[in-house]
N, C-alpha and C positions, 0 to 999 in steps of 0.2 A: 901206393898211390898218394897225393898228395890231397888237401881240402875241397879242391875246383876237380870233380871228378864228371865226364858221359854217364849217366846212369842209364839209358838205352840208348838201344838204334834204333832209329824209326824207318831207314829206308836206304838203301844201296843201289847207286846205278852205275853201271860202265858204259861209259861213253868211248866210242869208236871214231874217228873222221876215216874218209873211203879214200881223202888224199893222201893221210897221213897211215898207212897200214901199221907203222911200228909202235904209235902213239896212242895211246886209251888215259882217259882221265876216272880217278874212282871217285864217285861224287858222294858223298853219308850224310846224314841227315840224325840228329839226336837230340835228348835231352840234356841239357847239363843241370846240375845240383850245384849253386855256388855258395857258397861258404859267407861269403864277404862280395859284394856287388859293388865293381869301379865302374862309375858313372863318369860322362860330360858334364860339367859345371860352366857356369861362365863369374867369373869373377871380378870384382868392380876393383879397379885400383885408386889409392889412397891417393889423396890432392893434399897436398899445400897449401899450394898455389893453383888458383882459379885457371883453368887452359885459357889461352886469349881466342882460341878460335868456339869458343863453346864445347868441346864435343870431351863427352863422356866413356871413357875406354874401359871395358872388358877384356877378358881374357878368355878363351877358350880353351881350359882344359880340361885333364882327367883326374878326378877326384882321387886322394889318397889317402883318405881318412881310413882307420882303420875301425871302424863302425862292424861289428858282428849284425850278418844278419841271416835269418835263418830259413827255411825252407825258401828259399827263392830259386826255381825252376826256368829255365829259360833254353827256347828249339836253337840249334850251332848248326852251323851249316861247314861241310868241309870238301873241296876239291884237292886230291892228291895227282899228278900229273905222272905217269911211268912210261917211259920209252920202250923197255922190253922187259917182259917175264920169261921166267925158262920156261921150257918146252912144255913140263909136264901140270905145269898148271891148267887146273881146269874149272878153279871159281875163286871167288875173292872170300874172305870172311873178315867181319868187324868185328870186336869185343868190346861190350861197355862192360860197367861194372855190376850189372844184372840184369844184361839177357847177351844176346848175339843175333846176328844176321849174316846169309850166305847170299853170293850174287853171283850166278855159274856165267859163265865167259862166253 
């Protein structure tokens, strides 16, 4: 596994539509443990020269400092979308990296 690991599941659900019978979404819900946290920043860009119209620009993006930071815990949310499973399934299971969760079909 690499640094940014699930460290539990918190929650499984399979979603079914009545129009769509071959299609279920698998919805999980977990902890993540990150290593390093990339954040939204906005960033002011450098002038020279004065804008003639006033206006002060930012940037919005995602920070890539490599700043270590540690116990930062944070809920992920994930929908997985499956057309068909075979036949003989008869529940889902999730693996973090210390615990598990089962979600019978």
């Amino acid at each position: 596994m690499n640094n940014d690991n699930i460290r539990f599941v918190k929650d499984i659900r399979i979603v079914k539509d009545d129009n769509e019978p071959d299609l279920m979404a698998i919805k999980a819900k977990g902890i993540a443990e990150l290593k390093k946290l990339i954040a939204p920043v906005l960033v002011p860009r450098n002038y020279e020269v004065i804008p003639e119209d006033g206006i002060y620009e930012l940037d919005f993006v995602m920070d890539n400092s490599t700043e270590e930071m540690a116990n930062v815990e944070l809920e992920v949310e994930v929908v997985f979308r499956v057309k068909s499973l075979p036949g003989w399934v008869k529940g889902i299971k999730i693996n973090a990296s210390e615990n598990s969760d089962i979600e019978l079909i």
